[in-house]
C-alpha positions as CSV (number, residue, x, y, z in Angstrom):
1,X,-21.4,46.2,-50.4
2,X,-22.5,49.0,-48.5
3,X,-21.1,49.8,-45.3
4,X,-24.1,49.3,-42.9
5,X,-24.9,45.5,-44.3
6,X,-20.7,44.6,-43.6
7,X,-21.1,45.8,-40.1
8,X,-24.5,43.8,-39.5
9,X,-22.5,40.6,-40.6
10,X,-19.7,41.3,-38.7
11,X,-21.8,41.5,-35.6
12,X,-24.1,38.7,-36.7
13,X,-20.7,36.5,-36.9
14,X,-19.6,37.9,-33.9
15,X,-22.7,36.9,-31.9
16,X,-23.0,33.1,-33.3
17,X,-18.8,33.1,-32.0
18,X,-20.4,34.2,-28.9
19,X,-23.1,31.6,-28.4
20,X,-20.7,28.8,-29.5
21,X,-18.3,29.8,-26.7
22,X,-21.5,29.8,-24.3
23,X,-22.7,26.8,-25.5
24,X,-18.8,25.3,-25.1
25,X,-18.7,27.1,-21.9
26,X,-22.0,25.6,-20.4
27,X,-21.4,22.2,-21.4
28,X,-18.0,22.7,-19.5
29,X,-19.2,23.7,-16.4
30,X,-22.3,20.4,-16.6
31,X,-19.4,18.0,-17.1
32,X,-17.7,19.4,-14.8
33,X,-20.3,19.3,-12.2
34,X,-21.2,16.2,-12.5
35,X,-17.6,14.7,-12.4
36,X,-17.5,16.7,-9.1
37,X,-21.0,15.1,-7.7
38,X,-19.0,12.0,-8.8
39,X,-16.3,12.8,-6.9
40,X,-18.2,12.9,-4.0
41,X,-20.4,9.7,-4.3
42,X,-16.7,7.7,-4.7
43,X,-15.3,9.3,-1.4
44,X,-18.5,9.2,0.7
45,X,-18.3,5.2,-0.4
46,X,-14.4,4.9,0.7
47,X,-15.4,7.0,4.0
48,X,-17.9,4.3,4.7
49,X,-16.1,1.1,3.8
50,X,-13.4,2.9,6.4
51,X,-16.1,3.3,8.9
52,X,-17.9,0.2,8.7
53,X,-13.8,-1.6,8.7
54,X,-12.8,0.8,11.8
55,X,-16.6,-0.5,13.9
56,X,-15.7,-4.1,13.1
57,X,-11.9,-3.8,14.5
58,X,-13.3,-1.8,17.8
59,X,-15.8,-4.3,18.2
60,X,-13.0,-7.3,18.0
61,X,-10.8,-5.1,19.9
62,X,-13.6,-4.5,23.0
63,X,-13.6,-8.2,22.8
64,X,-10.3,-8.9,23.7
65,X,-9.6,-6.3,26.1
66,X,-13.2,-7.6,28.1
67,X,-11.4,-11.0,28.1
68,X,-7.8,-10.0,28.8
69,X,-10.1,-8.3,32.3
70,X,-12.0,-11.4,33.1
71,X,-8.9,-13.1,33.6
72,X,-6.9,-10.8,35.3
73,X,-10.1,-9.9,37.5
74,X,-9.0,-13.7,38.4
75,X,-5.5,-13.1,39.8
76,X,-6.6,-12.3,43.0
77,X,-8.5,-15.8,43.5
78,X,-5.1,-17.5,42.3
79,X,-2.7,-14.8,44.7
80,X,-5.3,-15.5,48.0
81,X,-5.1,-19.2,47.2
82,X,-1.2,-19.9,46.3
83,X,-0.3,-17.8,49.2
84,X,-3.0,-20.5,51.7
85,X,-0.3,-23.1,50.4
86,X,2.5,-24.0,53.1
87,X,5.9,-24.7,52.6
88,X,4.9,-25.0,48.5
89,X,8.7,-24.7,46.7
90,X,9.4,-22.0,43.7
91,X,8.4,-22.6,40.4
92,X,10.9,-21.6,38.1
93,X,10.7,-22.5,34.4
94,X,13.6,-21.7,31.4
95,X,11.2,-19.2,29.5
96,X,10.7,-17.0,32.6
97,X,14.9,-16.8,32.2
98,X,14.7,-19.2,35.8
99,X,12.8,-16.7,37.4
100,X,10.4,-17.2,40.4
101,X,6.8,-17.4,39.2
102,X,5.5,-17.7,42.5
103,X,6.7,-14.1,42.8
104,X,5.2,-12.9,39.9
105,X,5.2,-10.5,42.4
106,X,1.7,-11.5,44.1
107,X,1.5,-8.1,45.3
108,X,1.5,-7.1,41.6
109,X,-1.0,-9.9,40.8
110,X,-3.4,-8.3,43.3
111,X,-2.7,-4.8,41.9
112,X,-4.0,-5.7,38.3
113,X,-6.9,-7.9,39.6
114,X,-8.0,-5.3,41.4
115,X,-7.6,-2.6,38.5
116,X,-9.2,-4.8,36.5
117,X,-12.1,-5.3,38.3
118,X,-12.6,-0.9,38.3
119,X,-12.0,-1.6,34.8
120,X,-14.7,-3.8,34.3
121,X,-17.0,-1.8,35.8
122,X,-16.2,0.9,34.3
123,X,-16.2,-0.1,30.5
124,X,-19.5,-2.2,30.7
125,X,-21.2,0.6,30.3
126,X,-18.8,3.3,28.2
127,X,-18.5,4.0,24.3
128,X,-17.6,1.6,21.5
129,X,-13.3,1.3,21.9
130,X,-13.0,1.9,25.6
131,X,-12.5,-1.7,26.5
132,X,-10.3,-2.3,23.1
133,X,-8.4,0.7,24.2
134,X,-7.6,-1.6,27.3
135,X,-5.9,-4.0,25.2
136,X,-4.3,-1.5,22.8
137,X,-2.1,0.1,25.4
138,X,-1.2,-2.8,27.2
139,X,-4.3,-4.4,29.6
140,X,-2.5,-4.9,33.0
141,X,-0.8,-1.3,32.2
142,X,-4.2,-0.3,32.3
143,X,-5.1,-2.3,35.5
144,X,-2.3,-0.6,37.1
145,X,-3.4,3.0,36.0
146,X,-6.5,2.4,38.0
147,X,-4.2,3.1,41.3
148,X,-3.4,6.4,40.0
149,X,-5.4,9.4,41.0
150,X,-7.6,11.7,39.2
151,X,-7.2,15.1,38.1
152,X,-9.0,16.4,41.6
153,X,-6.9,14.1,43.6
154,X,-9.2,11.3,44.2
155,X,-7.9,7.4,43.9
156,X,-9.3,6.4,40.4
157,X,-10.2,3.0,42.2
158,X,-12.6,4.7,44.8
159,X,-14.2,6.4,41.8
160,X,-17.6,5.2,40.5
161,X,-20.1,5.8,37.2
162,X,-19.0,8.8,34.8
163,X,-16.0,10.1,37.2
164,X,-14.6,6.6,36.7
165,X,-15.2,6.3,33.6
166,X,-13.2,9.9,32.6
167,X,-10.8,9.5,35.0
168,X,-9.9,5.8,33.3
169,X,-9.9,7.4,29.9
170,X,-7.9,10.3,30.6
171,X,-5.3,7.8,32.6
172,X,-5.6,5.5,29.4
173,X,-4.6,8.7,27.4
174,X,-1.5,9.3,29.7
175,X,-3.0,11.4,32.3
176,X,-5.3,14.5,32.3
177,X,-4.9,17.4,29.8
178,X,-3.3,20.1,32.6
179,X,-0.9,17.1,33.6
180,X,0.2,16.9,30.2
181,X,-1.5,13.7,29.2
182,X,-4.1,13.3,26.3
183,X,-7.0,13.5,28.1
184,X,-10.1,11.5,27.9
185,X,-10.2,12.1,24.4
186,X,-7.3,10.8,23.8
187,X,-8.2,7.5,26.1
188,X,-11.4,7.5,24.0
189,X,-9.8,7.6,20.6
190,X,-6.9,4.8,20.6
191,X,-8.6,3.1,18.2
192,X,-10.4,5.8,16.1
193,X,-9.6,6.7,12.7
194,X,-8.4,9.9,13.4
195,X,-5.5,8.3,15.1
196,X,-5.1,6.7,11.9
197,X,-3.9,9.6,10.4
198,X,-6.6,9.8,8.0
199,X,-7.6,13.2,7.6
200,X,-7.7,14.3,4.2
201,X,-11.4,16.1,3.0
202,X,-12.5,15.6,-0.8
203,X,-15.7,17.6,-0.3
204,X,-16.8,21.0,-0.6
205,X,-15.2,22.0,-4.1
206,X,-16.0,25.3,-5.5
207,X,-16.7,24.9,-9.4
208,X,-15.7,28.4,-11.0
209,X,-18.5,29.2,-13.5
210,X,-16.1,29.3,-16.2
211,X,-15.8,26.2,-18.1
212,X,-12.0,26.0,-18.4
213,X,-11.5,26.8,-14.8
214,X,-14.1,24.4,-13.6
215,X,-12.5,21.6,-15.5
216,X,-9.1,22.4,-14.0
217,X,-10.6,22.6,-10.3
218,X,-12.1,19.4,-11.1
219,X,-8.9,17.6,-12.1
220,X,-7.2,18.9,-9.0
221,X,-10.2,17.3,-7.2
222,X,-9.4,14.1,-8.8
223,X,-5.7,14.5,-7.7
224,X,-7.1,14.9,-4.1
225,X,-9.7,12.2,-4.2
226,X,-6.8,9.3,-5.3
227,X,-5.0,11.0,-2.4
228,X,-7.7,10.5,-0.2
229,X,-8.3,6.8,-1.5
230,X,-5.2,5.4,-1.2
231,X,-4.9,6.7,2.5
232,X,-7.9,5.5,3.5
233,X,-7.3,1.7,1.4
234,X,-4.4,2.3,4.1
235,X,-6.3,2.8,7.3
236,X,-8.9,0.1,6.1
237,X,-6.0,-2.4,5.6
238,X,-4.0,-1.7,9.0
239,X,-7.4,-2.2,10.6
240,X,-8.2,-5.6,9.0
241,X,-4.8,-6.6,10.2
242,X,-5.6,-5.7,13.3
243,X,-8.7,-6.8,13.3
244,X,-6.9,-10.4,12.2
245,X,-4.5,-10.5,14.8
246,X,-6.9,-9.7,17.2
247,X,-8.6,-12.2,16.8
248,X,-6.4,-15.3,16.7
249,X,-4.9,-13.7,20.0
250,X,-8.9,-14.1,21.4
251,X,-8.8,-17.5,20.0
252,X,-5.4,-18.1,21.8
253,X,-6.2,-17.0,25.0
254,X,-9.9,-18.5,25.2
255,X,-8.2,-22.0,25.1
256,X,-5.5,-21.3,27.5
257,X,-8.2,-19.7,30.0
258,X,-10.5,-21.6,30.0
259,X,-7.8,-24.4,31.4
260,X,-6.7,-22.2,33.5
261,X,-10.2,-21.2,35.0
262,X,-11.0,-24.8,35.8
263,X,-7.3,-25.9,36.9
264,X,-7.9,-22.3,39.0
265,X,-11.5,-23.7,40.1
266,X,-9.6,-27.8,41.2
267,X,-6.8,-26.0,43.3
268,X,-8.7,-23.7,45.0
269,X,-11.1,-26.8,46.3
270,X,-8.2,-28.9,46.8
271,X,-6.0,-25.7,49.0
272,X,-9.4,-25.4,51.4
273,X,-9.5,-28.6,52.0
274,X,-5.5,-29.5,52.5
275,X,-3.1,-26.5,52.1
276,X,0.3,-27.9,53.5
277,X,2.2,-28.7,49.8
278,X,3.9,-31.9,51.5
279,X,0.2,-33.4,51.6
280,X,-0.4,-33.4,47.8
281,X,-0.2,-36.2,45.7
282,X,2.7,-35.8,42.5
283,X,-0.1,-35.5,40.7
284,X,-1.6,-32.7,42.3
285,X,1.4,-30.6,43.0
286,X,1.6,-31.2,38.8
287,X,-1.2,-29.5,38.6
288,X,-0.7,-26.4,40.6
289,X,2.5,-25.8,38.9
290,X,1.2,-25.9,35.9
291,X,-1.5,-23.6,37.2
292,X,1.3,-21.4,37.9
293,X,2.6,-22.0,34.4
294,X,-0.4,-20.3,33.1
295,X,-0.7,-17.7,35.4
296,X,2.6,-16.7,33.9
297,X,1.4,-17.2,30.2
298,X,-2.1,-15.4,30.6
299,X,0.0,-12.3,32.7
300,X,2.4,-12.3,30.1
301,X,-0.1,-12.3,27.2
302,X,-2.2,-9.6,28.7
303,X,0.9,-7.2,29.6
304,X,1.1,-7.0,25.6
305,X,0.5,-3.6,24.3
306,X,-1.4,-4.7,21.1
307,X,-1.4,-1.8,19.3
308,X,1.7,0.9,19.2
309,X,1.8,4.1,16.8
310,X,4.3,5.2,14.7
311,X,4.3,8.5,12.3
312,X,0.7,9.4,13.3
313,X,-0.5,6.0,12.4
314,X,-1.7,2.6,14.6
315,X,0.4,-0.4,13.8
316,X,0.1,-3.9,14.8
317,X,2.7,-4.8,17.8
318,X,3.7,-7.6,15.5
319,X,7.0,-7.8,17.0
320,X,5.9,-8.6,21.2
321,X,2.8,-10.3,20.0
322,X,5.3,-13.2,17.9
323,X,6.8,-13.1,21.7
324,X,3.8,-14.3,23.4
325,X,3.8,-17.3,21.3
326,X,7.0,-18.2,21.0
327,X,6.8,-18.0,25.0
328,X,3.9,-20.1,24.7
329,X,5.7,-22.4,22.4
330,X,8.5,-22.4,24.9
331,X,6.2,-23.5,27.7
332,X,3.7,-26.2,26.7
333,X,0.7,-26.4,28.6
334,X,-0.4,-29.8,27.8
């Protein structure tokens, strides 16, 4: 065969090799960018399930911590009006370790009640979280905080609108950023997700133009993404638990409250119309120290810091929550 025609063939041969491999090649990179696009439609669906879980838990949360500052906006009423009461003995019950509920410390009483009442004010008209934040660290911890001062000196309890509100937020995040505290945003973000330690990105994966090294960049991309999933599946199910907890603890302390509020609403009639304690009936004086009894309860359940963190993550308070009701379990009510 003459030389020219062998050399034509070779290149021929050469050239369909050539558009195989670009064919290959192509078909590579299309696989691989659509594994990739799927990638990113999977994660963008776990980032919203997280989302959607972490709204639902602040929302429970702000829940609790508005109702854990109703009733300690209360404590005052109950201080003002046990203190009206003559000659009235000390309550003492075996839960408390025999300690003397009438000195709760009424001082401390009127503390928190008026913290709480700043409190209120101040998170009726904040951000999603602020009030749940409340409950997370502890709500008559954050009562307290409201007799701190600001960052410019001022009492946070003379404060009003948005200097009260940062001033609450950065005392709820342990104090101002140049004290060495969080800050306001870490007051703000108790419950956010980024305190849930989930901060792993899928997105933004460069696909290499070469098939082989696209389909290797998209495997590590899987790699990341079940990475990403399982912490998230995490986060979603500490929240639920929460979320769960939370909510039983709402149901808990709307029934004991709302006897409390009433008994609260009979004694203070009763101490304005007769407030020497040798003047009321068995019955009555029954009454107030059970009134007292759930003073104790409600002060005790609201001193509960709900939510603690531990290696970068929020965790249910399991342990002081079970506490509350065995205390409660201690101490009937009825």
């Amino acid at each position: 065969m003459p030389l020219p025609f062998i050399v034509g063939a070779i290149a021929v041969a050469a050239g369909a090799t050539g558009v195989a491999k670009g064919v290959s090649g192509a078909s590579k990179i299309k696989k691989a960018k659509e594994e990739a696009e799927l990638i990113e439609s999977m994660y963008e669906d776990d980032k919203e399930r997280l989302g959607d879980q972490e709204e639902s838990t602040q929302h429970t949360m702000d829940s609790l911590g508005k109702k854990e500052l109703d009733i300690m906006a209360s404590f005052k009423v109950f201080s003002d009006t046990i203190e009206k009461i003559h000659n009235r003995p000390k309550f003492k019950y075996e839960g408390l370790g025999g300690n003397d509920i009438a000195q709760i410390d009424i001082k401390r009483l009127k503390d928190v009640s008026i913290g709480a009442e700043a409190l209120k004010a101040t998170v009726a008209g904040s951000a999603l979280g602020v009030a749940g934040a409340c409950a997370a660290s502890g709500a008559t911890a954050s009562a307290v905080s409201m007799f701190g001062v600001a960052s410019t000196g001022t009492a946070i309890s003379g404060l009003s609108g948005a200097a009260a509100t940062n001033a609450t937020l950065a005392a709820l995040g342990g104090g101002s950023l140049a004290a060495g505290g969080g800050g306001i945003a870490l007051g703000s973000a108790v419950l956010s997700g980024a305190t849930l330690g989930i901060g792993l990105m899928v997105g933004g994966f460069a696909i290499s133009h070469v098939g082989n090294k696209a389909k290797e960049n998209v495997n590590k991309a899987w790699d990341e993404y079940w990475k990403a999933e399982e912490l998230i599946n995490e986060a979603i199910s500490i929240l639920e638990e929460i979320e769960i907890a939370a909510t039983d603890y709402i149901e808990v302390l709307t029934d004991i409250s709302e006897e409390y509020f009433n008994l609260l609403d009979w004694t203070v009639n009763l101490v304005n119309e007769r407030c020497s304690w040798d003047t009321y009936s068995i019955d009555e004086q029954n009454k107030i120290e059970k009134l007292v009894l759930l003073v104790a309860i409600l002060f005790k359940m609201c001193s509960v810091k709900f939510i603690l963190q531990e290696n970068n993550k929020n965790t249910l308070n399991k342990d002081d929550i079970n506490k509350v009701y065995k205390f409660i379990e201690d101490n009937p009510i009825a």
